[in-house]
N, C-alpha and C positions, 0 to 999 in steps of 0.2 A: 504494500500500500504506500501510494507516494507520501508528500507533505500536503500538499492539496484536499485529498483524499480525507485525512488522517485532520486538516483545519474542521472542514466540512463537517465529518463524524461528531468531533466535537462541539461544533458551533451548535449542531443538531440538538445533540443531549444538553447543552447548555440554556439552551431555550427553554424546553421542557421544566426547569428549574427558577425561571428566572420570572419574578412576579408582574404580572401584566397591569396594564392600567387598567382601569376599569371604566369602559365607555357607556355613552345614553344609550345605545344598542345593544349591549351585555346587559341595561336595565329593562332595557324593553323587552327583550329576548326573556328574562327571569321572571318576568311581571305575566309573558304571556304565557309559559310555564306552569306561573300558578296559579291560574285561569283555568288550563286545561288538564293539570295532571290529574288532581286531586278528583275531577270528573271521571279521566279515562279508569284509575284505579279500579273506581265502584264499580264501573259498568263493566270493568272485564271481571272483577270477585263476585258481581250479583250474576253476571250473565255466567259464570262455571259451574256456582250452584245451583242456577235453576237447571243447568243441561245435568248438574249428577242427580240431586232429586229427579228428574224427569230419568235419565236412565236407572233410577234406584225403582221408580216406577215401573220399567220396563223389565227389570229382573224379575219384581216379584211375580208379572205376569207368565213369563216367558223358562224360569227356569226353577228349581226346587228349595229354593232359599225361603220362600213362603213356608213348605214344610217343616223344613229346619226350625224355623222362629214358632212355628208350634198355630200357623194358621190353617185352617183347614180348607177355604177356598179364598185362594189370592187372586180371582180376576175382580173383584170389584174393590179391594183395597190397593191392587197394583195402579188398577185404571185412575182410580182418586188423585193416587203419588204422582203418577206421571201427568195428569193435568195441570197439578198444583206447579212441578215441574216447568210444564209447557207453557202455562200464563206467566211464569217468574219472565222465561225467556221472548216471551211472546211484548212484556212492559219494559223491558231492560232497555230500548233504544228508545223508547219514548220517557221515560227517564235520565237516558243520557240528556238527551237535546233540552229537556225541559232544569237540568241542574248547568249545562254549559250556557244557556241562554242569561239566566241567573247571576252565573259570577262572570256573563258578560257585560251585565248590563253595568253590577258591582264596581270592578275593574274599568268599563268604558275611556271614563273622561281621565284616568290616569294615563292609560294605553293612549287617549287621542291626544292629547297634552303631549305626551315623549317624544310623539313619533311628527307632531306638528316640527318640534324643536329641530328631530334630527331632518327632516325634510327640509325645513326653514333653510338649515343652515349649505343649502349644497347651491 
């Protein structure tokens, strides 16, 4: 590896280290983050458990786990599970958009305020 090579490498790993300023863009970027994280979260942990409930439904229909648990006819307690299931996942995007809308409205005039600034200034 020459000397060139070997600045480069360094200058690389050097960066990585080396504390950045912190712009209106990093704020805006962070602001719109937490806008949308805290939404995306819910919706992907409500939307897993309404699909297991809903497949927790579909076992007890479908295979002898009913038995097991000491039920004597699982198609009408399977069918209940997996509805209750199926509506979880069936509300999950209409609760996303109706909690993103929410802490957009929240957030708004922060986010247009920022982004005025950094527009303003080009």
């Amino acid at each position: 590896m020459n000397k060139n090579d070997q600045q480069f490498l360094a200058q690389k790993i050097r960066t990585q280290y080396v504390e950045k300023p912190s712009t209106e863009l990093d704020a805006l970027r962070a602001l719109d983050a937490k806008v949308k994280r805290p939404v995306q979260q819910f919706a992907y942990t409500f939307g897993s458990i309404g699909a297991m409930v809903m497949g927790a439904g579909m076992s007890l229909v479908m295979t002898d786990i009913g038995a097991i648990l000491g039920l004597a006819s699982t198609m009408v307690p399977g069918i209940a599970v997996g509805i209750v299931g199926l509506g979880m996942v069936l509300v999950n995007y209409p609760m996303y958009q109706s909690l993103l809308d929410r802490r957009k409205k929240k957030y708004a005039p922060r986010i247009i305020q920022l982004s005025e600034k950094i527009m303003g200034g080009q």
